[in-house]
C-alpha positions in Angstrom: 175.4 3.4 -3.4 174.4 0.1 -5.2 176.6 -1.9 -2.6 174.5 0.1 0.5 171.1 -1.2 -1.2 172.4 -4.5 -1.7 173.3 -5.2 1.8 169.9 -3.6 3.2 168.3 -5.9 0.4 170.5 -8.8 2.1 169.6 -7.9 5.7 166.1 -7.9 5.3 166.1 -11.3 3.8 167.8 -12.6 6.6 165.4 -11.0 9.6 162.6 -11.8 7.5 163.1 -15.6 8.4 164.5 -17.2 11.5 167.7 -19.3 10.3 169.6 -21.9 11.8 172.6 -23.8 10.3 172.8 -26.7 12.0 175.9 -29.7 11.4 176.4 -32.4 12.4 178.7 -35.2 11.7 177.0 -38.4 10.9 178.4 -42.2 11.8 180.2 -42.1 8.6 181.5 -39.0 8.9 180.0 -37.3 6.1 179.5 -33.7 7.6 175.3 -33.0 7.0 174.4 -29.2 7.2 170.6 -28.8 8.1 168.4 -26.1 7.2 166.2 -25.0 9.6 164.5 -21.9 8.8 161.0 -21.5 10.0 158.2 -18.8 9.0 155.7 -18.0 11.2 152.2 -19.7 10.9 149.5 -17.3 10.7 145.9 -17.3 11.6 143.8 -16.9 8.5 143.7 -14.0 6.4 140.7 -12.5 7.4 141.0 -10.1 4.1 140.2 -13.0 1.5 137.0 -13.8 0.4 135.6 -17.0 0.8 133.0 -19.2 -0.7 129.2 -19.3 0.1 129.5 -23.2 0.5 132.6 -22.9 2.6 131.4 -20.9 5.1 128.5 -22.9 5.3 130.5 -26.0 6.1 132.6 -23.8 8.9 129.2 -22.7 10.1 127.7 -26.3 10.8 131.3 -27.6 12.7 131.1 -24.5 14.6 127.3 -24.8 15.9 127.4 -28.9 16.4 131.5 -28.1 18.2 129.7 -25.5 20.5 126.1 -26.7 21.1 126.6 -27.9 24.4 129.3 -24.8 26.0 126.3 -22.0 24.1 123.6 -24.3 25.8 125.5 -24.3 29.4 126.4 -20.4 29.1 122.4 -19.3 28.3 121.4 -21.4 32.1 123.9 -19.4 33.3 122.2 -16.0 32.2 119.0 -17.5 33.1 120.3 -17.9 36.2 121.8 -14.3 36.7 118.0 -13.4 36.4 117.0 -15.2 39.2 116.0 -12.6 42.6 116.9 -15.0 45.2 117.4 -18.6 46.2 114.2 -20.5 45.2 112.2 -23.0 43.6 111.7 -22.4 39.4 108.1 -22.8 38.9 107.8 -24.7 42.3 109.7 -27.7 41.1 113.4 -26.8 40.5 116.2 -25.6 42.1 116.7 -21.5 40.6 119.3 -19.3 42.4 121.3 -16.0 41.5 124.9 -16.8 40.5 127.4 -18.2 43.1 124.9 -19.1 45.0 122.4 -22.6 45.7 119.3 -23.5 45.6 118.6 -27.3 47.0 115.4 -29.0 46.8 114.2 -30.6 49.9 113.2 -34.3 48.5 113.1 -36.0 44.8 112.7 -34.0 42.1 108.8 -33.2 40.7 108.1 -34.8 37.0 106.8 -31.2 36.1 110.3 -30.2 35.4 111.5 -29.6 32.1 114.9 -27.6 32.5 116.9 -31.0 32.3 116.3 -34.2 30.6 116.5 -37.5 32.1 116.4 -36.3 35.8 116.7 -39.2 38.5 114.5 -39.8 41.7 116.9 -41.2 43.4 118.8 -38.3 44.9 117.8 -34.8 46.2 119.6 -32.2 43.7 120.8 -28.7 44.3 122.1 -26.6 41.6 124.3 -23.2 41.5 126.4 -21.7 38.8 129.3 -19.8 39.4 130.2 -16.7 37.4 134.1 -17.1 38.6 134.6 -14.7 36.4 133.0 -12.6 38.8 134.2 -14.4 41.9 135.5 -17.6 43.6 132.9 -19.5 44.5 133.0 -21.8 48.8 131.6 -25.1 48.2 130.1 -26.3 51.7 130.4 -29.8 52.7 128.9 -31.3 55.5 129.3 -34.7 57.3 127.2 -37.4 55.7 127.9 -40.4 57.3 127.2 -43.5 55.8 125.2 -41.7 53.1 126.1 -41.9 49.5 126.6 -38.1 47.8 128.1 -36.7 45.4 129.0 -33.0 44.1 129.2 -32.7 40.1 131.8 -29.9 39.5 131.6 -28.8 36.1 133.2 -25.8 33.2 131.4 -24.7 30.7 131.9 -27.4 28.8 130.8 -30.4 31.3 133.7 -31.7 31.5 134.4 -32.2 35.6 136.9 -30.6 37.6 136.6 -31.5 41.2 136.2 -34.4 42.3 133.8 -34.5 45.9 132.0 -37.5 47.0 131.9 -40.2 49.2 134.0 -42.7 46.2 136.3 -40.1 46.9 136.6 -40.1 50.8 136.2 -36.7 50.7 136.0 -34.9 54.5 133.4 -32.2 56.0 134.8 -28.9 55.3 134.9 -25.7 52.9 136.2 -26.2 49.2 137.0 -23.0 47.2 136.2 -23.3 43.4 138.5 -20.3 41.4 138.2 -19.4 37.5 141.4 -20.2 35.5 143.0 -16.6 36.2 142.7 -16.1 39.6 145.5 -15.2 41.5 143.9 -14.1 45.5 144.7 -15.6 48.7 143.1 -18.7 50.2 141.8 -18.0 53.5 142.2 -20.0 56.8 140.4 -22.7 56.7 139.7 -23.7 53.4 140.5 -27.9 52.7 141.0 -27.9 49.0 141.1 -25.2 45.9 140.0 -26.8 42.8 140.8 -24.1 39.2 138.0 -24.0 36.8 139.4 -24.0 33.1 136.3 -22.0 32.6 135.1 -18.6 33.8 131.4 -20.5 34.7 131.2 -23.5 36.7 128.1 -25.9 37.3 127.7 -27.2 41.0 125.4 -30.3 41.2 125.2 -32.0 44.9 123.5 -35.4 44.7 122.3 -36.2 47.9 120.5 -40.2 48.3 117.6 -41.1 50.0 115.3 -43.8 50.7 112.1 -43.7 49.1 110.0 -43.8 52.6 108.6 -41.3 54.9 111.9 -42.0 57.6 114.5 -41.5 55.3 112.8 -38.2 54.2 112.7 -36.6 56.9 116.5 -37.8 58.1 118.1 -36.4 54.9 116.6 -32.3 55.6 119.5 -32.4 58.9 122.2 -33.1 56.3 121.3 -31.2 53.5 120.6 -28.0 55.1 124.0 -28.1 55.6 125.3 -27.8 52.0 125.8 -24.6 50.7 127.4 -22.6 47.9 128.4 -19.6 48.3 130.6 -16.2 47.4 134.3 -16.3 48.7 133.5 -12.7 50.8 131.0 -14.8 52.7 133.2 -17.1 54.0 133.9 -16.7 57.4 134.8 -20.3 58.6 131.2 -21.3 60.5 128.9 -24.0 58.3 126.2 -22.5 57.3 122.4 -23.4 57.4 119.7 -23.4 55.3 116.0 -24.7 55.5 115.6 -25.7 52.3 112.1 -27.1 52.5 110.7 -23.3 52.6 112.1 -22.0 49.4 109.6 -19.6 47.9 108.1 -20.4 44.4 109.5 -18.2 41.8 108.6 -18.1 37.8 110.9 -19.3 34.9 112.5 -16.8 33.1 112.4 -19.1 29.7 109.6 -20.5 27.5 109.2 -24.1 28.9 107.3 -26.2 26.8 105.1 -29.4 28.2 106.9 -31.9 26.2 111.1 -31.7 25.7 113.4 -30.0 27.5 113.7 -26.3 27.6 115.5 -24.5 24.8 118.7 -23.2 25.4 120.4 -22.7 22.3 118.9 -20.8 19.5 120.2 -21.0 15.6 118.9 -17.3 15.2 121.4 -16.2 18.6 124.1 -18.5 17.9 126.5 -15.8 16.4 125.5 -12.9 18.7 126.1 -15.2 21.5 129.4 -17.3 20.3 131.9 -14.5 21.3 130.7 -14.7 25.0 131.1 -18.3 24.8 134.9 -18.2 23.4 136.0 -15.4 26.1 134.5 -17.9 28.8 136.3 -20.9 28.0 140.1 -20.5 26.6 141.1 -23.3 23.6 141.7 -26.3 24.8 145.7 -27.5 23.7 145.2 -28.1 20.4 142.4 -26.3 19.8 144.2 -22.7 18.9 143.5 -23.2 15.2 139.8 -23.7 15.8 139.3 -20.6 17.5 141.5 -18.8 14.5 138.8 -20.2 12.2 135.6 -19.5 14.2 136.8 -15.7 15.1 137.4 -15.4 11.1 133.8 -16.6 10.5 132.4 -14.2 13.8 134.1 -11.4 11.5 132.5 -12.6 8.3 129.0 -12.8 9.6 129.6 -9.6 11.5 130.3 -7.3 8.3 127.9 -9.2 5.7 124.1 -9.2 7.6 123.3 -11.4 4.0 125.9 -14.0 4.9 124.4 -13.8 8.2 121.2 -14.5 7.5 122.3 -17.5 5.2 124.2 -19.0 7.7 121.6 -18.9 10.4 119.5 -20.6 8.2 122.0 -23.3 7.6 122.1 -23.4 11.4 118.3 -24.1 11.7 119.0 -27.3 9.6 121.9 -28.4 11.4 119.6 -28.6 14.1 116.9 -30.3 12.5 119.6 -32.9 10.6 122.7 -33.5 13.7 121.6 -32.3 16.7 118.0 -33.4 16.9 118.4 -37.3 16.5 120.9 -37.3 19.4 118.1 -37.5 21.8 117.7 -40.8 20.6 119.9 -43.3 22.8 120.1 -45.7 19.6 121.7 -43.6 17.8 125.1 -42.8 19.4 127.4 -44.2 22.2 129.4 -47.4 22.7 127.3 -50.4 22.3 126.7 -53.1 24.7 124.9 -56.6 24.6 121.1 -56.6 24.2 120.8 -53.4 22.4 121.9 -51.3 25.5 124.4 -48.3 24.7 126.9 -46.1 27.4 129.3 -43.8 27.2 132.7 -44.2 28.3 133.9 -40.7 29.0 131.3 -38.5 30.6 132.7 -35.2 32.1 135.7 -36.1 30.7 135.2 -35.5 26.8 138.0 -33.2 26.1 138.0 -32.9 22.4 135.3 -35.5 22.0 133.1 -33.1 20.3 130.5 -35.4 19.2 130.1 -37.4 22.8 130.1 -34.3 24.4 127.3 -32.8 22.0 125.2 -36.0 22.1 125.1 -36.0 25.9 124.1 -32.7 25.9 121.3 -33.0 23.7 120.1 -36.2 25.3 120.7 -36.3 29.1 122.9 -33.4 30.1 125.3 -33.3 33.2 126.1 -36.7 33.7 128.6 -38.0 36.1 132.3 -39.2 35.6 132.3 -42.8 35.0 134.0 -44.0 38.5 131.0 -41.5 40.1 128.2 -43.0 37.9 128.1 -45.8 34.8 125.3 -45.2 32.6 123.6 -47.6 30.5 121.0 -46.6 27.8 118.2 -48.8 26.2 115.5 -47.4 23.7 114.8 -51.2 21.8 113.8 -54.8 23.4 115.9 -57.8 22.8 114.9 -58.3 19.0 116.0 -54.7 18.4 112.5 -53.0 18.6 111.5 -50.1 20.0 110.5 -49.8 23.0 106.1 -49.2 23.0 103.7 -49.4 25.8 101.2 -51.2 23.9 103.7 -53.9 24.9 104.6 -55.2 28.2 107.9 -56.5 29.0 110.3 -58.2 31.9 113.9 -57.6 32.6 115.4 -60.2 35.1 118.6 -59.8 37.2 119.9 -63.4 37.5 120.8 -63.8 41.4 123.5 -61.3 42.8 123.3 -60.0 38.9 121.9 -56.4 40.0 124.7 -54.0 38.9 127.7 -54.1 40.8 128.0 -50.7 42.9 129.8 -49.2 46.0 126.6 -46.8 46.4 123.5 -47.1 44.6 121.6 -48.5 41.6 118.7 -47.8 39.7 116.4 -48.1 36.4 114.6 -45.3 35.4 111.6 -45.0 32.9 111.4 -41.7 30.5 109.3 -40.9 27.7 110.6 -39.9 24.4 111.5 -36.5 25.3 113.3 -38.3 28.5 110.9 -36.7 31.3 108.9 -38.6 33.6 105.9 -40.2 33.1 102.8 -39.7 35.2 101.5 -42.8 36.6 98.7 -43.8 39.0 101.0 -44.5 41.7 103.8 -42.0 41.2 106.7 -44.1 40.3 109.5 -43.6 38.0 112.2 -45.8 38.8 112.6 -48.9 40.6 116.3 -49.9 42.3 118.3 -49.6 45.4 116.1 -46.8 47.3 113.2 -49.4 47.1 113.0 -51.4 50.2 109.9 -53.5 48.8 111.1 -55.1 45.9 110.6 -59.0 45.8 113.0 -61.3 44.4 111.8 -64.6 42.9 112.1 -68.1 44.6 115.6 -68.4 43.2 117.2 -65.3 44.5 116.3 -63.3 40.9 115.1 -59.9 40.2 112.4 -59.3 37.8 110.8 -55.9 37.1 108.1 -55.1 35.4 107.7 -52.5 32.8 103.6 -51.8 31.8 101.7 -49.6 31.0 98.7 -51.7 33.1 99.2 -52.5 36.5 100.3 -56.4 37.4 99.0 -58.6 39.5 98.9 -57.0 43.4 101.3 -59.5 44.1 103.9 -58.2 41.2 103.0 -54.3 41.6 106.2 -53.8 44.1 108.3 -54.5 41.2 106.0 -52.5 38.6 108.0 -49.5 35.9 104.7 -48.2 34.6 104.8 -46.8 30.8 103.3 -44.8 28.8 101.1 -46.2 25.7 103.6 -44.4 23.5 107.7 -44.7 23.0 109.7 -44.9 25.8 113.5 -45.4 27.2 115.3 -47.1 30.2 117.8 -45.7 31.6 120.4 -47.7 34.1 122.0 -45.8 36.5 125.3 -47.1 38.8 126.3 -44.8 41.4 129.7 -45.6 42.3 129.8 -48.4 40.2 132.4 -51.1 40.7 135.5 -52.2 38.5 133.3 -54.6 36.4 130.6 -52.4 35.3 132.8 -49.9 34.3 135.1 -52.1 32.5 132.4 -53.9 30.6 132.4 -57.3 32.4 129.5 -57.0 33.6 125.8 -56.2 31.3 123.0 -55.5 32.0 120.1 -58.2 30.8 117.9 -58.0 28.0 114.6 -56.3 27.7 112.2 -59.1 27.0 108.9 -58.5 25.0 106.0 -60.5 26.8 104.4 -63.1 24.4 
């Protein structure tokens, strides 16, 4: 009997643990035995009791790792509350999911859904629930006109690549979430797999700042579309885009910053949505361990709950807040200007993607755009329109581009500022800029009008804080790589 419990004792050591005896004769031929047994690592205990302060500390990684996927996921609910295709308060493209709304010319400064907007291009915006369904991205002929398409996940990181830089042809793409498995129909050029069950589509369409160009552009973009896969039935669709109907916004928009989209008192209730939308990056297993343990905590303890929320509020106030100030994050460049090297493609760059997303959310991949940011003048102070100041491109200095390039004035919540004459950037779309007697490029950035024979090259400014903001669309090996940079901001004695 004792020899029966012994060898069950003796088997279930052994199956407990996965063994392997491994030798191997080394090169002096000592024979090595190796022990290889492994035990299985396992999530976290979900049964032990932590401390107050640690799950305070989990709390504030958590909320700064998910800001911007939380703040992406709540404009995709806004948008599932949109009735049709349409104009958000008249200004900004609003459309149900897997479908597009396009605006017909620049985007109005009224706006306040997305910081640091450009008028430069003509936007359109859809997100796709692919969750839901596969989404048929419509691409029409341009020509020689620059575009682009911004394919993002839910955690703006891009995808697809569609643009001119990428000689991409007229045709139908199909956008899929991560676990689709359906047939491609006849007909379709490309299938591009989401990592993420939502998607952001952003076409960026360029025009000329004249009357001409304005009306030219409407035959082109009334040809992009976005649209359900059941849809599809091979034809390019059309749309008039210029008599979208005005509908109301279904969130609280302020007339300063951007709109709210993610909520300290939510976060929690809203997380779990998040996590089932976007599967761990590699890596990232342990992470979602640890923030499904803390989803459990909160969930059983409402006074651990309410404790955490608040640390939330102050993780707001103390991280996330001061990255709407370009001086205080990215890579820095000469004369106080700052960029970032890996837009839409962050990966596990938590706190580039986070920073981005407070301060000027769904920006380009760098070989589709280079962005430069500048909040202080060339002795490091802040930029104030009770100053006037010059920036001069020395001759065939402008930024290097295949496509476009521009410099745009924001405020210091990174919205347009209203001007006498309407004007909020000054670059490549501007036909009447006038270079100087030796080939330069100076612009003028005031909150006074120049001289009439200046007021071409005129950035008005507000009498308060302000940024600039450098924009190269398709930008060229040298701006990318950092040969080229962009000249000071100089302070007019």
């Amino acid at each position: 009997m004792r020899a029966i419990k012994l060898f069950i004792l003796i088997l279930l050591i052994t199956t407990s643990c996965k063994k392997e005896t491994i030798i191997n004769n080394d090169t002096a031929g000592t024979t090595v035995i190796e022990d290889t047994t492994s035990f299985a690592i396992k999530e976290p205990d979900t049964t032990v009791k932590v401390t107050e302060s640690y799950a305070k500390m989990l709390a504030r990684d958590t909320y700064f790792w998910a800001w911007p996927m939380v703040n992406i996921y709540n404009r995709r609910l806004a948008f599932k509350q949109a009735p049709k295709a349409g104009l958000m308060n008249g200004v900004l493209p609003f459309a149900p999911l897997n479908t597009l709304s396009m605006l017909h010319d620049y985007i109005e400064p009224e706006q306040r859904w997305v910081a640091c907007p450009n008028q430069d291009v003509v936007y359109g915006a859809a997100i796709a629930a692919l969750d839901e369904t596969p989404v048929v991205v419509q691409v029409p002929d341009f020509g020689s006109r620059f575009w682009v398409y911004q394919i993002v996940d839910l955690r703006t990181d891009s995808f697809a690549g569609l643009g001119k830089m990428y000689n991409t042809k007229p045709g139908f793409y199909l956008v899929t979430g991560p676990n689709w498995k359906g047939e491609v129909p006849k007909g379709i050029t490309k299938v591009f797999k989401s990592p993420t069950n939502t998607a952001f589509v952003v076409p960026r369409v360029f025009q000329d700042d004249n009357a001409q160009d304005r009306q030219a552009v409407q035959k082109v973009i009334n040809q992009i579309d976005v649209y359900p896969l059941d849809k599809f039935d091979g034809k390019m669709k059309q749309q008039d885009w210029s008599k979208l109907p005005k509908l109301e916004s279904p969130m609280k928009d302020g007339p300063g910053g951007e709109t709210k989209w993610v909520f300290p008192d939510k976060f929690f209730d809203e997380l779990p949505l998040v996590l089932k939308d976007a599967p761990p990056l590699p890596g990232e297993e342990a992470r979602y361990a640890q923030i499904k343990n803390l989803l459990a905590m909160v969930k059983k303890d409402p006074a651990l709950k309410k404790t955490l929320t608040e640390e939330l509020i102050k993780v707001e106030a103390e991280m996330i807040d001061p990255l709407l100030q370009f001086r205080n994050w990215g890579s820095p460049l000469s004369n106080h200007w700052t960029t970032v090297n890996n837009g839409a493609t962050f990966g596990t760059d938590y706190f580039a993607r986070t920073a981005v997303a407070k301060s000027n959310i769904l920006v380009n991949a760098a070989n589709e755009t280079k962005y430069l940011y500048q909040d202080l003048d060339a002795s490091g102070t802040r930029l104030n329109g009770a100053s006037k100041y010059t920036i001069t491109f020395l001759k065939g200095q402008t930024p290097p581009i295949e496509g476009f390039w521009s410099l745009t004035l924001y405020d210091e919540h990174h919205f347009f500022v209203p001007n006498e004459i309407k004007r909020y950037s000054l670059g490549t779309k501007n036909k009447t800029l006038k270079f100087n007697p030796d080939s330069s490029l100076t612009i003028y950035v005031q909150a006074s009008a120049p001289s009439a024979a200046l007021k071409d090259n005129w950035l008005p400014a507000p009498k308060t804080d302000f940024s600039l903001y450098l924009r190269a669309y398709w930008p060229k090996e040298e701006i990318i790589n950092g040969k080229w940079m962009p000249p000071a901001v100089e302070k007019v004695k």
